[in-house]
N, C-alpha and C positions, 0 to 999 in steps of 0.2 A: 067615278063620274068625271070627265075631261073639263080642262076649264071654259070651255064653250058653251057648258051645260048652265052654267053662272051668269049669263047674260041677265036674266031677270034677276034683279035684285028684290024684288017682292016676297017673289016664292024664296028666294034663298033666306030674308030677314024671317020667313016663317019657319022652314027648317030649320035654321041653325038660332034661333033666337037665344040672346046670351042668357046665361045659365046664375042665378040668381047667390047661389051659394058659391060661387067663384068670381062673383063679382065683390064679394061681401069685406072683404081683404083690403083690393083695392078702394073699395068704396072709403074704407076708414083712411088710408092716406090722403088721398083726395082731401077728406072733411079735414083732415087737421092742416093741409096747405092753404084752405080756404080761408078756415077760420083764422090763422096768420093773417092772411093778407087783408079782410075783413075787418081784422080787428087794427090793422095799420090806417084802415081810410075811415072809419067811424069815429064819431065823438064818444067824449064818455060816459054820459048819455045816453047815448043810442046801443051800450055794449051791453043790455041785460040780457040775459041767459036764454030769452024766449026767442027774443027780435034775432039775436046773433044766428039761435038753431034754425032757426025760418028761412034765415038770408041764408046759411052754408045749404041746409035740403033744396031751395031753387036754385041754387047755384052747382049744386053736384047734377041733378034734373038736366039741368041746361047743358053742365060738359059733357054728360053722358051723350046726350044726344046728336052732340056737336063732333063728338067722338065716332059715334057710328054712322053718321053722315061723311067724315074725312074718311074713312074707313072703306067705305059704300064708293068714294069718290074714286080712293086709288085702286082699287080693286077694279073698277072701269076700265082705267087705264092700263093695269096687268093685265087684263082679261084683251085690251086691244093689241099690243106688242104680242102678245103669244102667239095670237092668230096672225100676226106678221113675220112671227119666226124670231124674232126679238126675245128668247129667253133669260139674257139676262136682265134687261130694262126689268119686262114681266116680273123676274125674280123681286128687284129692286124695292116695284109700287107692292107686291101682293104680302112684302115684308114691314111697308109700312101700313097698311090694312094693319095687318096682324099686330103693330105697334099700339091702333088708333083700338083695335079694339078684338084682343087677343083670346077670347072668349067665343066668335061668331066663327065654328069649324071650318066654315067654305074654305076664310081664304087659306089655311093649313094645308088642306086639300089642294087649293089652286097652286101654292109654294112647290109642293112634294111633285105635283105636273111638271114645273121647270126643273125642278133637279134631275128627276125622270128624262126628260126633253135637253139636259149639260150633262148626262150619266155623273152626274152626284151622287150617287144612291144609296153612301153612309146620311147624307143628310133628307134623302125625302125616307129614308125611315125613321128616321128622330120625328121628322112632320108627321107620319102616317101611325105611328107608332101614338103621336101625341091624339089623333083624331080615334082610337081606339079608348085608350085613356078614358078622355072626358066622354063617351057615349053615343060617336058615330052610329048614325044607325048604317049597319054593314051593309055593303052588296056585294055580288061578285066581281064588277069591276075593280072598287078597294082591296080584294083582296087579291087578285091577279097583279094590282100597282105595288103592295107591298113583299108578294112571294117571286116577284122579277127582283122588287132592291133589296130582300136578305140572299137571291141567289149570286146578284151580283158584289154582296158585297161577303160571299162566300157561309153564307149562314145556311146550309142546305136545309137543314131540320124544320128548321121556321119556316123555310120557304115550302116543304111540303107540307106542315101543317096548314099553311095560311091556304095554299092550292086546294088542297083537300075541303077546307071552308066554301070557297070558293063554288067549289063541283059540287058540294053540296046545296048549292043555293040556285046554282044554273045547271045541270050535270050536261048539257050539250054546248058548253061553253067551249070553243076550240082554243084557242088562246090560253084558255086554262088547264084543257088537254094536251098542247103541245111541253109547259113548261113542265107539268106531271111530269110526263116523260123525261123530258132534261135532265130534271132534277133528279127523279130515281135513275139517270143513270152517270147523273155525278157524284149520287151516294156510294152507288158501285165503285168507281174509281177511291172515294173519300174511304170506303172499304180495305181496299187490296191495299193500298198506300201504310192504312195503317198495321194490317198484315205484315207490308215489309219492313216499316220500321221495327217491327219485335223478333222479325228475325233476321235483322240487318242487311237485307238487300237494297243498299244503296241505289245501285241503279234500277231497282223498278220503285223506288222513291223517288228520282227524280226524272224517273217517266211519268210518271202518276202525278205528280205534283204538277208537273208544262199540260199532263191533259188537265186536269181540273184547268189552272190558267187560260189557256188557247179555249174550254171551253166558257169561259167566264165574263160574262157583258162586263161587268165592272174589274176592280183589282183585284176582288177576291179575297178572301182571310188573311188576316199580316202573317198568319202563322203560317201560312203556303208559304211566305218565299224564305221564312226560316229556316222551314224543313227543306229547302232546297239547298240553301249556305249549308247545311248541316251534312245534307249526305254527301258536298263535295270535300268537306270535311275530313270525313269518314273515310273516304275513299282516297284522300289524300290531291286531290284537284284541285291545288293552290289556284292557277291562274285560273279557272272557273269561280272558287271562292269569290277571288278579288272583285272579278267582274262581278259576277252578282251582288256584289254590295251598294251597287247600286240600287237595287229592289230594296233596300231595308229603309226605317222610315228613319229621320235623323231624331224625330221628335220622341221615340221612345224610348228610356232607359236601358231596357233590354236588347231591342236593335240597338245601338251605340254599344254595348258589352258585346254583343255579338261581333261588332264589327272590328273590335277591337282584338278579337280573339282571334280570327281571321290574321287579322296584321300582324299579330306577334308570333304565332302558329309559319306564317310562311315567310317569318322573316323579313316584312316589306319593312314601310316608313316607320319605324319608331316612335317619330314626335307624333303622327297621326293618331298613333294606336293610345297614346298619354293623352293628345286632346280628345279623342272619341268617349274614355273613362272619363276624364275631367268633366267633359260635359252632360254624360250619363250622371253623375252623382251632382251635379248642377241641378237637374230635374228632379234624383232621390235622393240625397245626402245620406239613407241607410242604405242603399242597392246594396245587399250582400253580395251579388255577382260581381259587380263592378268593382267594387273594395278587396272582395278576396284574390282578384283578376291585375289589380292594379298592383298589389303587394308582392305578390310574386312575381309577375314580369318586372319589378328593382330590384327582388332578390336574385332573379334567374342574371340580369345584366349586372350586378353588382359581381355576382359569379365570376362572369365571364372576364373582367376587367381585371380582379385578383387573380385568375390563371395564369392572363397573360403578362401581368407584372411578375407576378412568382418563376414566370420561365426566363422570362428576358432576366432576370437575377438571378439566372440559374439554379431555379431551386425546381426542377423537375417533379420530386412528389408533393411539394405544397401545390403545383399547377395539377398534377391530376386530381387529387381530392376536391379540390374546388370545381373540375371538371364535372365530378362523381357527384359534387353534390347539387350542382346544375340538372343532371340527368334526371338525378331523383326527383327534382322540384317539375320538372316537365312531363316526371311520366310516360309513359305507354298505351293511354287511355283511347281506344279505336275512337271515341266520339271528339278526341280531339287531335285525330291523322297521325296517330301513334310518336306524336312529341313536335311534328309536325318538321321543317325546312331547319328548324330553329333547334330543334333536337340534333338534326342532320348536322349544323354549325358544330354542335357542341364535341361531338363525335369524331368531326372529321379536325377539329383539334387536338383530340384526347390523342387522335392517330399520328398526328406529326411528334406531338408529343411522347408518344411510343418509341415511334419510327427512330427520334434523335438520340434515344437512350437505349437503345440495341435492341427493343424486347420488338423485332420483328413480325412475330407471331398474335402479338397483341394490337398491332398497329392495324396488320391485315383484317383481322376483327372488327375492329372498331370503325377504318375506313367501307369496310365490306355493308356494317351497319345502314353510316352514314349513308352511302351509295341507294342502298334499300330506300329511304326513304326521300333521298334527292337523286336521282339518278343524273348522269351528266353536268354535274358539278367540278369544275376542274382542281379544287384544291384536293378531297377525296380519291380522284380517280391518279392525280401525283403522287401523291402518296403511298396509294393502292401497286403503284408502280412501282416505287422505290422498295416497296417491303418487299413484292412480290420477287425481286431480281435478288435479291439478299438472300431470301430462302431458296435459290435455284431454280423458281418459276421463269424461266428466261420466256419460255413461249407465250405464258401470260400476259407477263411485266412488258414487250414489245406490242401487244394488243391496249392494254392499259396505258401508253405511253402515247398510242396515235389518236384513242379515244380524247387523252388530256386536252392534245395538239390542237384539235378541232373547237376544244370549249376557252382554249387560252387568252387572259382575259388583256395582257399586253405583253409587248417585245420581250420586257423581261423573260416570264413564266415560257412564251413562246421557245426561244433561246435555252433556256435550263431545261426545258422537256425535251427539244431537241437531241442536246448532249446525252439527257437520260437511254434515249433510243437508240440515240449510236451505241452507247455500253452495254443494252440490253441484247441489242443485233448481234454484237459481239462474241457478246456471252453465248447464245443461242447456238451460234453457230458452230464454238466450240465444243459446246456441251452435247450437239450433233455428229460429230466428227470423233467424239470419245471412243476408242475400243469398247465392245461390250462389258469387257471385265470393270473396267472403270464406271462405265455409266452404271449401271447395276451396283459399286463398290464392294466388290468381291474379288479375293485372291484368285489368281489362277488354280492355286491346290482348294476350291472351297468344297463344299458338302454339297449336296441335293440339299439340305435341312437350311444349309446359309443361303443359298441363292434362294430356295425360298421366300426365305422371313426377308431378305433384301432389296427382293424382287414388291413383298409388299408392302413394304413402306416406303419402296419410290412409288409404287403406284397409290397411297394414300396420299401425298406428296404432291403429286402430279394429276391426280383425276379429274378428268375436265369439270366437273360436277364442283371443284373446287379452285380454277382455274378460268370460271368465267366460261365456261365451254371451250377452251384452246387444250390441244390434244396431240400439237406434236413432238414432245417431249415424250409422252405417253404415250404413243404410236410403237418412239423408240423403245423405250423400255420392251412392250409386246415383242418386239420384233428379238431384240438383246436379249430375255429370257424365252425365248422360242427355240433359240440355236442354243444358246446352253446349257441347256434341261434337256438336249437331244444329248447322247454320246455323240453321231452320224454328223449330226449338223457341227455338232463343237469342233469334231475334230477338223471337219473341212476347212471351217473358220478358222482354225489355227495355225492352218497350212498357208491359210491365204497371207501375201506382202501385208502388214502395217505403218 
């Protein structure tokens, strides 16, 4: 029923007549605030137990009535602002109604209109919800106003139940056949969504999540935009995480954990991610996410800091262990972007690390890692270079080196990749110019059986599959065991100037 419908206050004091066993409560603090003040302006004398009950019963009589008269009053005045579009004034008086006399349903009803009328619609369900409570007599307009504010505020189930009430009570109700619909086919979506999350299809989670959204009058379930952080998560889509962190609410323990996780995950602000937990456990003081969240990200940095002390002191396996044991504490967990920007950190120092104590092969691993999960990162893709030109990937390490150039974050790094490139060009170009005998590393007197086995361990070596896709190193090789696996072709080539 609209708040227009409230104009006569007659008929509304006859429907909604307050409710006698809910007044019963209040009724007793009343009597003893009376009796107080009663008993402050009488003589003592005049305080015997009959006269005193007498004077508190016409004096609770009187406020009652004095109550549903202010009550009666400002509900007038809600009832006039509404009709002028004034929904929050409206809000304002139809809030003090409900003060003066919190028992007469109308003005709950008139409230749950404005929130309706400010898309509020967490709070005109607390109203509508409460007008069910105490004994509404239902219609189907109430429940067309409350299966719009559970859908808007992502409650699909309620909201076809309450629909469903509804059509039950009017079945030509278009209003209430249009949001059927809606709804059954927001359940659809609410559906497949959860389909994808059990079998991990990030992105039709976070299609399915913006269509529920885009279709949603209000914000919609806080656990939508959860599950939205979560599958950029998943999928490793740091700067989308970030941004959406905006959607999470600050006021929940768990959004705050979440958003914290986000932060340390992609490597951003640090001091953010310590105050986002601080103030989660502010709100829970046991939040086990947040405690078990905050404990690790000191241990994970406390890691990192012993690494890089143990290196700068040259102590190279103290710094990998602490490395190794970062790793461990980060995990590989897809729900949390398989260790996340911050794993990616961790890696692509295990690799310089490598790189500076000869173990070339390990370095390329661990930067190759890193890369996987940061891609375009310039200390990784340095590195990736330096190793790769060590082991004879010259065609590589010259891809790897213009890749760095592009992401270099000042003159320095610029300057020293440059240098790297000139040596890797160098290399390259050498290692092109090789006689086949050499490039292959085989004698001139070798076997069919040696130029085999040599032929494939340059091309394990060299396969672009392992090289980033660069292939011309590997080309040669093709071409250098092409002529000397022939006799025809060998011998020509050997005739030819070198």
């Amino acid at each position: 029923m609209p708040v227009g419908a409230f104009l006569d206050m007659d008929e509304a004091r006859r429907i909604h007549a307050p409710m006698d066993s809910a007044t019963e409560e209040s009724s007793v603090m009343l009597r003893l605030q009376i009796e107080q003040q009663l008993a402050a302006l009488t003589s003592a004398e005049d305080r015997s137990k009959d006269v005193l009950s007498k004077a508190v019963d016409e004096r609770i009589r009187v406020t009652k009535a004095e109550a549903l008269a202010d009550a009666e009053n400002f509900g007038k005045i809600g009832v006039g602002y509404f009709k002028k579009g004034d929904h929050g004034l409206a809000r304002k008086y139809f809030t003090k109604a409900i003060a003066c006399a919190p028992m007469t349903l109308v003005w709950w009803e008139s409230r749950a209109d404005t929130y309706l009328a400010l898309k509020e619609f967490a709070k005109a369900v607390s109203d509508l919800e409460i007008l069910q409570k105490f004994g509404a007599t239902p219609s189907s307009s109430f429940f067309v106003k409350i299966s719009r504010s559970y859908m808007a505020t992502g409650d699909i189930m309620s909201a076809i139940q309450s629909i469903d009430a509804a059509l039950g009570i009017e079945p030509e109700n278009t209003s209430a056949q249009d949001i059927k619909k809606e709804a059954l086919r927001m359940r659809e979506h609410l559906n497949t969504l959860h389909s994808a999350q059990q079998h991990k299809q990030w992105t039709t989670v976070r299609h399915e999540v913006n269509e529920l959204r885009s279709s949603c009058e209000g914000p919609g379930a806080p656990e939508w935009k959860t599950w939205l952080v979560r599958a950029d998560i998943a999928e490793r889509k740091w700067h989308d995480a970030l941004s959406n962190l905006s959607l999470l609410d600050e006021t929940s323990a768990d959004h705050l954990t979440l958003r914290a996780l986000v932060i340390f995950l992609a490597d951003s602000d640090l001091d953010a991610m310590t105050k986002a937990l601080n103030d989660a456990l502010k709100m829970d003081p046991d939040h086990a996410p947040a405690k078990s969240l905050l404990r690790r990200s000191e241990d994970v940095m406390r890691l990192s800091q012993d690494a890089m002390s143990a290196f700068q002191a040259q102590d190279p396996s103290t710094a990998l262990q602490k490395y190794n044991q970062g790793l461990a504490l980060l995990g590989e967990e897809e729900a949390e972007g398989r260790g996340g920007l911050m794993r990616a950190r961790f890696l692509s120092n295990q690799a310089f690390v490598f790189f500076q104590i000869g173990k070339y092969a390990e370095a390329l691993s661990s930067a190759n890692a890193s890369l996987t999960l940061g891609p375009s990162r310039f200390y990784p893709l340095w590195t990736r270079a330096r190793a790769q030109n060590a082991l004879g990937r010259h065609d590589a390490a010259v891809e790897d080196y213009k890749a760095a150039l592009a992401v270099a974050p000042d003159d320095n790094a610029r300057r020293n990749t440059n240098n790297g490139l000139g040596v890797a060009k160098g290399d390259l170009q050498k290692c092109l110019q090789m006689n086949y005998y050499d490039l292959l590393g085989v004698s001139r007197r070798f076997s069919l059986g040696d130029l085999t086995k040599a032929y494939r361990n340059k091309c394990l070596l060299h396969h672009p599959d392992k090289s980033n896709g660069v292939d011309l190193i590997f080309k040669a090789l093709q071409e250098a065991y092409a002529v000397l696996s022939d006799p025809q072709l060998r011998g020509l080539y050997d005739r030819r100037p070198h």
